[in-house]
C-alpha positions in Angstrom: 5.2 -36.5 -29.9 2.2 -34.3 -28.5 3.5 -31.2 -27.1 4.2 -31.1 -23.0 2.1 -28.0 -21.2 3.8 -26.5 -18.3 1.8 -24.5 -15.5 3.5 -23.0 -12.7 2.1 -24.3 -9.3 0.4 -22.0 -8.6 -1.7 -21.3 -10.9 -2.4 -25.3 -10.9 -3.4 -24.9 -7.3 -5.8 -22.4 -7.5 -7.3 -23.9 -11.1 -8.4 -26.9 -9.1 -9.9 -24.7 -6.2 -7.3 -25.5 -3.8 -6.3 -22.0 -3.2 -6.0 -18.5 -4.3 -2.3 -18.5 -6.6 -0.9 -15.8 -3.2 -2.0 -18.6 -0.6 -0.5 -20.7 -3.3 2.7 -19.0 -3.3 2.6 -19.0 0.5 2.5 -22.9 0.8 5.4 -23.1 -1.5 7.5 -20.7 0.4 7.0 -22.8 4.1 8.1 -26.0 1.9 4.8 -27.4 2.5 4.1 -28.3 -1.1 5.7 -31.2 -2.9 5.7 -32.2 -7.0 7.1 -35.6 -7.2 7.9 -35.8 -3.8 10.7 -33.1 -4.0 10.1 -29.8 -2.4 10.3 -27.2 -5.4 11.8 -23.6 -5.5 8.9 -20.3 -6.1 7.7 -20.5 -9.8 8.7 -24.0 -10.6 6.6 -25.5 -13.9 4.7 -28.8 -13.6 3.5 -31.1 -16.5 0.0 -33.0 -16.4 1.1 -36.2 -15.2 3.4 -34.2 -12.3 1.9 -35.6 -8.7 1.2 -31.9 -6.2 0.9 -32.8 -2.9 0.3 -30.0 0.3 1.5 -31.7 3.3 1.7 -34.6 2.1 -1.9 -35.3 0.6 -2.1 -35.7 -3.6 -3.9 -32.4 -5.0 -5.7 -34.2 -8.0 -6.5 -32.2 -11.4 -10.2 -32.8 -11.8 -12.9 -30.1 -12.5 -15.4 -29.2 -10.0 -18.1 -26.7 -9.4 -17.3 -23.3 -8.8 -19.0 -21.6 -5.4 -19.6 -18.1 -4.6 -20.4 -16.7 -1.0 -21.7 -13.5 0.8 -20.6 -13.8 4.1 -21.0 -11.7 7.0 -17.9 -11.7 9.4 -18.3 -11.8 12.9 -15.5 -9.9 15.3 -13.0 -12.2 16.5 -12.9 -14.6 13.3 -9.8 -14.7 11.4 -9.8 -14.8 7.6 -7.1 -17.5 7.1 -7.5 -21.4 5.7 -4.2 -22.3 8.2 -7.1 -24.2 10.4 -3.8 -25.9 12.1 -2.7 -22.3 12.9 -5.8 -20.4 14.2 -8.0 -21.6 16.3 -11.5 -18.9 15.6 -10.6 -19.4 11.2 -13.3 -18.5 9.0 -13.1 -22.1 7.8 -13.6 -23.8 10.9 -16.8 -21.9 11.7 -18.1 -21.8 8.2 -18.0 -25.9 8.1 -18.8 -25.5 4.4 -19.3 -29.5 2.4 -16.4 -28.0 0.0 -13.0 -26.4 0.5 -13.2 -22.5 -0.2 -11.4 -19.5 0.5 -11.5 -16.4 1.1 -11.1 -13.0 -1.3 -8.9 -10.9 0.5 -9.5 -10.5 4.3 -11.1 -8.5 7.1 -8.8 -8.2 10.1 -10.2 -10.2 13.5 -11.8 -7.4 15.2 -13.3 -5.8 12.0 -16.9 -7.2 10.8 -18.5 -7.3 7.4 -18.9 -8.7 4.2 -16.1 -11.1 3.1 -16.8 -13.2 -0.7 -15.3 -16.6 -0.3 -14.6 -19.0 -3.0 -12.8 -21.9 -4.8 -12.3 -20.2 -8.3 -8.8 -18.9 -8.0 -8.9 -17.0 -11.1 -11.2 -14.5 -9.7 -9.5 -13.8 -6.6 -6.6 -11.7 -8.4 -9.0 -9.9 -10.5 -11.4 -8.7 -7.2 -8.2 -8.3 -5.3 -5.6 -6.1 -7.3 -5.5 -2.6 -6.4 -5.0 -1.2 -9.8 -8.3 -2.7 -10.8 -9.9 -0.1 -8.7 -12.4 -2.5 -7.5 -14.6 -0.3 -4.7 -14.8 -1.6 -1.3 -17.2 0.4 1.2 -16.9 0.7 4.8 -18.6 2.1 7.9 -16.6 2.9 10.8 -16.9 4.8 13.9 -14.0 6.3 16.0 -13.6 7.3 19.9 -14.0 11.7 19.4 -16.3 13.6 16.8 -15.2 13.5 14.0 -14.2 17.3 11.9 -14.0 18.6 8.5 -10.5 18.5 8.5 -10.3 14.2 9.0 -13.1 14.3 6.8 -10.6 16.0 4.1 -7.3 14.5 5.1 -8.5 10.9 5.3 -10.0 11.8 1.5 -7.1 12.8 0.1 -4.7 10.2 1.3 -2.8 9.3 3.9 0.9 8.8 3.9 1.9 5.3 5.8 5.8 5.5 6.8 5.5 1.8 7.9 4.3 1.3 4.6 6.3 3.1 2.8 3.2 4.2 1.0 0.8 7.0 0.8 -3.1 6.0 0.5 -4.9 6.8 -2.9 -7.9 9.4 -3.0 -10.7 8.1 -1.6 -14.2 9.0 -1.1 -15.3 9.9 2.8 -18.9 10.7 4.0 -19.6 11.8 7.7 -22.6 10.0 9.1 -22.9 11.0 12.4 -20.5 12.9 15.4 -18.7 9.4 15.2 -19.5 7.9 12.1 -18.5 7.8 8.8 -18.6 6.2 5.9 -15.3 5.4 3.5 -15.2 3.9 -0.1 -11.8 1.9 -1.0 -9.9 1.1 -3.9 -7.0 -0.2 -2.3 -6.5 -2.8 0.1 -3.4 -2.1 2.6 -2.7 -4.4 5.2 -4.9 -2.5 8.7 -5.7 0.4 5.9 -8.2 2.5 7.8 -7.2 1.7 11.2 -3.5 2.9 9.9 -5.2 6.4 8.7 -7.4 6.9 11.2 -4.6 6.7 13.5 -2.5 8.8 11.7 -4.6 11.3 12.8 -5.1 10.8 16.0 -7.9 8.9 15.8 -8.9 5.4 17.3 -11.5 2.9 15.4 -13.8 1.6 17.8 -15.8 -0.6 15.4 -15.4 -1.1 11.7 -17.7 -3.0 9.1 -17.4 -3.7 5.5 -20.6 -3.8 3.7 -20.1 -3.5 -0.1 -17.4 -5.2 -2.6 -18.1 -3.9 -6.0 -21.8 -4.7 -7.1 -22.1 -6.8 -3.7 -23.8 -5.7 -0.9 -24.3 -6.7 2.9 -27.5 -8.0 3.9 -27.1 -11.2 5.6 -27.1 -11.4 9.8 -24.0 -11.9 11.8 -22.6 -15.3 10.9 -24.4 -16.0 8.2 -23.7 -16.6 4.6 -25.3 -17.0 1.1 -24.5 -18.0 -2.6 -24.4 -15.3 -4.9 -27.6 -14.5 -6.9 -27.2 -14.9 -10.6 -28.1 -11.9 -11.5 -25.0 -10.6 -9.2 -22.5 -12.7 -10.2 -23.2 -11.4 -14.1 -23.1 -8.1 -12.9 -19.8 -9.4 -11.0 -18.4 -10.4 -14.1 -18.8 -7.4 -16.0 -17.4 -5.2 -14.0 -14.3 -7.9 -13.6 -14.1 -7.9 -17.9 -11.6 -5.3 -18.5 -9.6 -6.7 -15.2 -6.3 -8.2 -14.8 -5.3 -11.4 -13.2 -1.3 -11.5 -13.6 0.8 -10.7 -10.5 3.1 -7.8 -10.9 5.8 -6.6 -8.6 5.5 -4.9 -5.8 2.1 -5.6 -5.4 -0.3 -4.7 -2.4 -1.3 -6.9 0.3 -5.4 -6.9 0.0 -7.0 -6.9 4.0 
């Protein structure tokens, strides 16, 4: 008798390109995903001829194409695939021919470069903090802008709603109101949280580098990843993990 593989959901649901495995894990926690018909408890195992269904609607195990977008986030757009949920989602105004998602997220009045995709494996390994995976930021804030935020907001940040503090960071001042901040981390309103902390208010904020990829399409736009940047992508992803651990950061 050939031997049965088991997957967790998950991980079958964002192999296929449904989903990223956390967006994955959401959809199983709101009961919305099925094997079988039955509703399954968080980390249940499916063999090959198990039948996944989200809400309702078979998830087939085929191959397909893997895509790769640049995409320059206008304010006001939420980063979620819920389309039933939000009305201004990314996925909605994209209108892409094939489902995708997004890596991560940019909060609805922040602006920028977002990566979108339907290769679940590389989502985790972009996304988790302990990668140290750069992220790069401009943002200006309501009053000029001193050596001491310039230093604080560098050295980290503690968030009590968090319950964290931020990690080192790099900080550049570009103008009386500008600056510019490099990432490794990815808490949930991160730089609105420190900037805050300080007494400071964001007035606009834009993302415009993930790793090796930079912004350079206009507002509303997006573009496939040269070839040339998605090797340089993957070597910087090579010594990268993909597995969840606990206690894990929410990437926005």
């Amino acid at each position: 008798m050939a031997e049965v593989t088991l997957k967790r959901i998950n991980k079958f649901l964002s192999e296929v390109g449904y989903c990223s495995r956390r967006e994955a894990d959401k959809l199983i926690e709101t009961g919305r995903v099925t094997i079988n018909g039955i509703v399954p408890e968080m980390g249940t195992k499916i063999a090959f001829d198990d039948v996944v269904a989200v809400d309702g609607v078979v998830i087939k195990n085929t191959k397909t194409s893997f895509v790769y977008l640049a995409f320059n986030k206008p304010v006001g757009i939420v980063c979620t695939t819920d389309t039933s949920v939000e009305k201004n989602n990314i996925i909605d105004f994209l209108k892409y021919p094939k489902r995708i998602f997004p890596i991560g997220r940019l909060d609805k009045p922040s602006e920028g470069l977002i990566l979108l995709t339907n290769d679940g494996d590389i989502v985790n390994k972009i996304l988790r903090a302990s990668n140290n995976h750069e992220k790069e930021y401009i943002v200006t804030v309501d009053k000029p802008i001193s050596q001491t935020f310039i230093e604080r907001m560098s050295s980290g940040i503690p968030l009590e709603e968090l319950k964290k503090t931020t990690k080192k960071c790099k900080v550049e001042k570009l103008g009386t109101y500008k600056f510019k901040i490099i990432l490794t981390q990815g808490l949930n309103r991160q730089i609105r949280r420190m900037c805050d902390y300080l007494n400071y208010e964001v007035q606009t904020l834009k993302r415009v580098r993930i790793m090796n990829i930079k912004l350079d399409t206009p507002i509303g736009e997006y573009r496939e990843l040269t070839k040339e940047e998605f090797s340089e992508l993957n070597k910087l992803l090579e010594e990268s993990t993909k597995t969840y651990q606990k206690n894990n950061n929410k990437i926005r």
